[in-house]
C-alpha positions, 0 to 999 in steps of 0.5 A: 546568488551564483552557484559556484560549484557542483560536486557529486558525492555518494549518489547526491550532488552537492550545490554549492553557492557563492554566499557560503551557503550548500544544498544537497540534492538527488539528480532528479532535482539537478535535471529538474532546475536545470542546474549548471556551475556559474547560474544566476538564481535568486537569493533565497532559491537555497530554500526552495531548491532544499524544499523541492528536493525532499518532496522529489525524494519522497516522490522517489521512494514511494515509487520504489516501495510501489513496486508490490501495489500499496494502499495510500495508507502503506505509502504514508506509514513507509514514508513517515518512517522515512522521516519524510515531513507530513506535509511532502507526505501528502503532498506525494500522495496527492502526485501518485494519485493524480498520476495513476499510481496510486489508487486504493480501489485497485488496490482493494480489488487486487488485494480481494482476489488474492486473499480469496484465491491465495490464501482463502479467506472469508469475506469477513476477513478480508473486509476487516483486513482492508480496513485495517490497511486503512481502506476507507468504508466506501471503498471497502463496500465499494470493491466487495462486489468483486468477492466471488460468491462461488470461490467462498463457498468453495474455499469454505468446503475445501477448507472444512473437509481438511480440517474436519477429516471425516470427524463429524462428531459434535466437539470436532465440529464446533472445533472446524466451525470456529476455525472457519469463523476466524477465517471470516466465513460466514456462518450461514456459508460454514451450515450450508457446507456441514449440511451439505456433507451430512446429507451426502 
């Protein structure tokens, strides 16, 4: 079989064989097999050059949704929607990981930080949230001793005197004590603050 025309079109190429048969592909596959008007490939490479270049397209749009740091899960999700196969989906996953970069521990390490410092949240609620992202338990575990014990308090006093605003009467308080909770603090944390503000 000899491909008998390339032609570009719309950011593709189009290969065309001598067979009657075509295949369109992106330039990362052209370059990849270097392909040229007049090769001699094998009868059945239509096949192969078609399966490569799907896992070389989801390849390419799990690295430009990586531009923001992504879990392996939110790269599976996205390309699902992308109607990318289950198994070019794997598989892309498997090359992102070998090449560094995908990594769900940085991930959950940087989502840790953020949540704490960004949007203050309690450990409780950022663990659930990773698991949620599909973080695995280990990991999970794993990446909590990056939680800033310090900053969690701190939040959870900033927090619980903006919300309680000098009103320390009892339906007040348990009012800022649930908002607290479902920020994901602790309660032992939430008592040592109310403690803490009451003896002052």
């Amino acid at each position: 079989m000899i491909i008998n025309k390339i032609t570009y079109k719309k950011n593709e190429f189009l290969v065309e064989f001598n067979n009657g048969k075509s295949v369109s592909i992106v330039e990362d596959s052209l370059v990849k097999f270097n392909l040229y008007k007049g090769l001699e490939v094998s009868d059945d490479f239509d096949n192969s050059l078609y399966e490569q270049d799907q896992l070389t397209r989801a390849f390419i749009l799990a690295c430009r949704y990586l531009s923001n740091i992504k879990s392996s899960k939110q790269i599976k999700d996205y390309l699902y929607r992308k109607k990318i196969s289950n198994d070019n989906i794997e598989k892309t996953i498997d090359l992102l990981t070998e090449k560094g970069f995908l990594d769900d521990y940085s991930y959950a390490v940087s989502y840790i930080h953020d949540a704490q410092i960004l949007k203050k949240h309690g450990s409780k609620k950022i663990k659930y949230s990773l698991f949620e992202k599909g973080i695995s338990k280990n990991i999970i575990e794993k990446a909590s001793a990056e939680i800033d014990d310090e900053l969690e308090y701190n939040n959870a006093h900033e927090l619980f005197l903006k919300k309680a605003n000098n009103d320390y009467s009892f339906e007040n308080l348990n009012k800022v004590i649930r908002f607290l909770l479902a920020r994901g603090f602790d309660y032992s944390i939430i008592k040592e603050v109310i403690n803490y503000e009451k003896e002052r």
